[in-house]
C-alpha positions as MATLAB code, in Angstrom:
seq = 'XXXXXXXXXXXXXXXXXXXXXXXXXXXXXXXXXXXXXXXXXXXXXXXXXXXXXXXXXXXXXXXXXXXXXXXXXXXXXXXXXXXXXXXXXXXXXXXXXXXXXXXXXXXXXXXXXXXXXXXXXXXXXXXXXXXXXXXXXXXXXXXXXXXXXXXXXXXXXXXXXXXXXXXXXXXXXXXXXXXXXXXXXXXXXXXXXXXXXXXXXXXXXXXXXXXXXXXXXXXXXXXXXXXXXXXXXXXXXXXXXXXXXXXXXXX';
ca = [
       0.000    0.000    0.000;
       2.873    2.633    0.895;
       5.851    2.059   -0.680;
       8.827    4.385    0.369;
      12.123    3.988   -1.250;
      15.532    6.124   -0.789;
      13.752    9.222    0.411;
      16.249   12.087    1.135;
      14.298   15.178    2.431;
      15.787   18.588    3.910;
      14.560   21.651    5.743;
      13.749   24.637    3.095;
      14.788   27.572    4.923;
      18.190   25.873    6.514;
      19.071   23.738    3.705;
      19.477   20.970    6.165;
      19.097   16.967    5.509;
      16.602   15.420    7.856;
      16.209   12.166    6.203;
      18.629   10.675    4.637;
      17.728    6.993    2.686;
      14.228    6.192    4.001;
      12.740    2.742    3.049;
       9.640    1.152    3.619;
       6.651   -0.587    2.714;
       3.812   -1.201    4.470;
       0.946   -3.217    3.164;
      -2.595   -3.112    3.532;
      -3.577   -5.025    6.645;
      -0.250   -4.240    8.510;
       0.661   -2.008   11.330;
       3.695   -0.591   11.828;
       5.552    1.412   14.215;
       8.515    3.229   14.233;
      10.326    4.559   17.273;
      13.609    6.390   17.537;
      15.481    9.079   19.549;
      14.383   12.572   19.235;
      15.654   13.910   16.188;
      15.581   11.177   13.962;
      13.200   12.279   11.385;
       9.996   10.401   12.577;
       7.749   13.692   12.274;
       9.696   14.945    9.595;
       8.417   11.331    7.603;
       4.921   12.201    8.617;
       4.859   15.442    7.587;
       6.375   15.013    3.943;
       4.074   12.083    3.421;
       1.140   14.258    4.304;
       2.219   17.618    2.279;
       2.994   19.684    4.627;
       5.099   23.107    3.639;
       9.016   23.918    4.581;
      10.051   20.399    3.215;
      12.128   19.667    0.077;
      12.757   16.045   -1.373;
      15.839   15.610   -2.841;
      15.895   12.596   -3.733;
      13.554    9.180   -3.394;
      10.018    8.044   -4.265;
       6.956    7.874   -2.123;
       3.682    5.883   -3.435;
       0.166    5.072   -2.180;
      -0.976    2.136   -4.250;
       0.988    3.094   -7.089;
       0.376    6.208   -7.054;
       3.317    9.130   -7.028;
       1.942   10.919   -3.084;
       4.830   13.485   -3.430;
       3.103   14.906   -6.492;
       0.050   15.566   -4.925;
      -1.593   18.509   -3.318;
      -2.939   17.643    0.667;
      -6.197   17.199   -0.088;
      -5.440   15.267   -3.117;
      -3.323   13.159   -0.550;
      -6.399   12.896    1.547;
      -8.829   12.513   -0.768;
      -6.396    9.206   -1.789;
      -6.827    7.673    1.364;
      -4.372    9.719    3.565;
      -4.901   10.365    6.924;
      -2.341   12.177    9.826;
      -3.312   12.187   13.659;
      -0.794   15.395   14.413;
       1.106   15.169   17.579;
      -0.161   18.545   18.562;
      -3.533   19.054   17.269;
      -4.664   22.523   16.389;
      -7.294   24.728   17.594;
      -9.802   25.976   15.316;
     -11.506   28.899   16.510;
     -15.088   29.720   15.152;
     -15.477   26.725   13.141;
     -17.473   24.207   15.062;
     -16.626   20.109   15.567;
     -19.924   19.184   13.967;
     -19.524   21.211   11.051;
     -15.797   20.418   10.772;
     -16.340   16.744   10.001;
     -19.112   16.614    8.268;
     -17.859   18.835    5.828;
     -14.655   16.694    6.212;
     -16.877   13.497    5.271;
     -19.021   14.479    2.597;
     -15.899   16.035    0.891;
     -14.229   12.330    1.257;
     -17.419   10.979   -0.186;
     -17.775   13.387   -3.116;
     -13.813   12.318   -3.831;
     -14.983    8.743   -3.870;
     -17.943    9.230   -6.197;
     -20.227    8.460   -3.142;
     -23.320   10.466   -2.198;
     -23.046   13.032    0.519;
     -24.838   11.711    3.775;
     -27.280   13.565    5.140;
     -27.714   14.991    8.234;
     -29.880   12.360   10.040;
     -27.430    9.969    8.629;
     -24.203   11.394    9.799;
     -25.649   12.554   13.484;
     -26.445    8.510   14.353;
     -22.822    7.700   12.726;
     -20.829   10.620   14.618;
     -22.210    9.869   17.729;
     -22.304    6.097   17.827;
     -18.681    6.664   16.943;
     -18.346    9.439   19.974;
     -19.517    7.022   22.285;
     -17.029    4.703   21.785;
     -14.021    7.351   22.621;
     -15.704    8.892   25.508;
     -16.629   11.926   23.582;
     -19.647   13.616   25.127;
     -22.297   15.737   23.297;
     -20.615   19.021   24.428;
     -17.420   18.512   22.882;
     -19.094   18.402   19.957;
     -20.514   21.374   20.008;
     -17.344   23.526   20.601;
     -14.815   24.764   17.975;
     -12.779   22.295   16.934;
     -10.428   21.178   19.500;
     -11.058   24.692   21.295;
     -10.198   24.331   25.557;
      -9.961   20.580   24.473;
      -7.347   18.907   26.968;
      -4.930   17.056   25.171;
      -6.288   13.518   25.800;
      -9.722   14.990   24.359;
      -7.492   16.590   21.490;
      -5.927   13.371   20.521;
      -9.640   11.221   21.018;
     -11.145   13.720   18.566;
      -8.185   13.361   15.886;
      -9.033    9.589   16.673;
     -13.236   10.282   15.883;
     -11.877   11.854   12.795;
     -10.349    9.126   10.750;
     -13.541    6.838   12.557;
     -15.559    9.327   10.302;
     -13.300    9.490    7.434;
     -12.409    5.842    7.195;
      -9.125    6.423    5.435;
      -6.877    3.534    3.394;
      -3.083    5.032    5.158;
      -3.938    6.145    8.644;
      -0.472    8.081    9.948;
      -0.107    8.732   13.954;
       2.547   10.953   14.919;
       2.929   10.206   18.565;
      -0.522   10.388   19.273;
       0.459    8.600   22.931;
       2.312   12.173   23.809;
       0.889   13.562   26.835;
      -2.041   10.970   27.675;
      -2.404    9.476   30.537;
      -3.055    6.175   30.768;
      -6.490    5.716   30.579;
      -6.539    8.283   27.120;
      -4.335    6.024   25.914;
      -6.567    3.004   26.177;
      -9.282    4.574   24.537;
      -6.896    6.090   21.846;
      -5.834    2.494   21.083;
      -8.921    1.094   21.230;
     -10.111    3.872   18.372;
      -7.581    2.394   16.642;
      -7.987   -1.177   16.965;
     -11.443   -0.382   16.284;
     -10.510    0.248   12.549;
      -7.743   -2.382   11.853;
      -8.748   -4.407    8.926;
      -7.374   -6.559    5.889;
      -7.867   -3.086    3.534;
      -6.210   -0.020    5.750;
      -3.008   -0.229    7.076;
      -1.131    2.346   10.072;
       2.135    3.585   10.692;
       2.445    4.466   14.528;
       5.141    7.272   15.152;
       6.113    6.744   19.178;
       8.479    7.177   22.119;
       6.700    4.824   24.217;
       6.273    0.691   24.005;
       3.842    1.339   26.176;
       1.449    2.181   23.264;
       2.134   -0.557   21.378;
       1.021   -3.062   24.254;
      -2.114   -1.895   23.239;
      -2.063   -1.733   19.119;
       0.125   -4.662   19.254;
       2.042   -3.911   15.914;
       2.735   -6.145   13.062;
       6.708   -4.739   12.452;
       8.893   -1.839   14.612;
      11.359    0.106   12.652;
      13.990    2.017   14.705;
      14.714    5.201   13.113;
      17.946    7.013   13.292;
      20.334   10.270   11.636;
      17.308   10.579    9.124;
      16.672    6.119    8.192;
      15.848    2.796    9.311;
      18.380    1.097   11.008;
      16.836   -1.684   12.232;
      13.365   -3.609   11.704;
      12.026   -6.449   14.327;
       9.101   -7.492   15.098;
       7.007   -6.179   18.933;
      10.070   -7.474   20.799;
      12.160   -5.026   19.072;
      10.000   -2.418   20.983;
      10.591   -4.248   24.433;
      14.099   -4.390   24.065;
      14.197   -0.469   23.381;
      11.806   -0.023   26.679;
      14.841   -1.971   28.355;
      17.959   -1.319   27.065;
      17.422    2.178   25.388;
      18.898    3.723   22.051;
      22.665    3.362   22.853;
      23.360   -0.192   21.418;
      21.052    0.199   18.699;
      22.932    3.349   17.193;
      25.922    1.610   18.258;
      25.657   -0.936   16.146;
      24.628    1.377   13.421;
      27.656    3.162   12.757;
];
């Protein structure tokens, strides 16, 4: 499904190389994590994969079944199946939750050649969907993750790829800052929507996390690549031993 090979990418305004030689493929049904020291280029991945400005590729491919994702516009990202949980979620003043994803979801649908839902239609969906993540009525009502905590910014980026249903689902250290019960229900979102035709890359710090989504792979990222791939174990042994012999060994 995502099919990363020799992706070099630097900063625009410092003309500095963050990654440097990413592969990876990931294929539908799969989940996979990567973990890695601060610094690596784990956000950096995450953000060039979803479009974001300030980021040149100099070199490399990146495809979503086939197709070329770093010639795409966001939306047209999106609209292919792309979906980023940001580690810091931002605050929309003025434009409400409600509106926000149903907007968000019809505009999916249109993409897709499906028919916009209704009203009626998407209030039972958003809210059976709420229920599950804890999200009460009022949330829903505010601006978009306006005086949200963080574990009820990060549940909300969860109830929006619920809605949105995407094929790539991208978390960029969703786990920061929740405690542990946020973090149950955050994995349990995601659980929620594992299946044989979507596939997730998990961006963490924390094994902790993955106790819960119980990954297929773990990549350990490093200077800007993947150094080493395992399976869950790989995550333990980082949770016990730390970074040091890992980079160690990647010199």
């Amino acid at each position: 499904m995502l099919n990363i090979n020799n992706l070099h990418v630097k900063l625009e305004t410092e003309d500095k190389q963050i990654l440097r030689g990413v592969n990876l493929v990931v294929g539908a049904g799969e989940v996979h994590a990567i973990m890695g020291p601060n610094g690596s280029g784990k956000s950096t991945l995450s953000y060039v994969l979803s479009g974001k400005d300030g980021y040149t590729v100099t070199d490399g491919t990146a495809k979503l079944d086939g197709a070329d994702l770093l010639a795409m516009e966001p939306e047209d990202r999106a609209a292919a199946g792309l979906f980023l949980a940001f580690q810091y979620p931002v605050e929309i003043p003025g434009v409400g939750n409600m509106t926000f994803l149903r907007t968000a979801v019809n505009a999916q649908r249109k993409s897709r050649g499906q028919a916009e839902m209704s009203a009626g239609e998407f209030l039972k969906v958003v809210r059976e969907k709420a229920k599950r993540l804890s999200i009460d009525a009022d949330m829903m009502k505010r601006p978009v993750n306006v005086g949200f905590s963080g574990g009820e910014k990060k549940r909300n980026e969860i109830l929006q790829m619920a809605m949105l249903e995407p094929r790539m689902c991208i978390l960029d250290e969703t786990d920061s800052g929740l405690d542990v019960d946020a973090m149950k229900l955050v994995a349990d979102g995601v659980n929620a929507l594992r299946d044989a035709g979507r596939a997730f890359l998990v961006i963490t710090h924390y094994q902790r996390l993955l106790d819960h989504i119980r990954p297929d792979v773990v990549h350990i990222m490093a200077a800007g690549r993947i150094i080493k791939t395992g399976g869950p174990e790989l995550a333990m042994e980082v949770e016990k031993n730390g970074y040091a012999d890992l980079l160690a060994g990647a010199v």
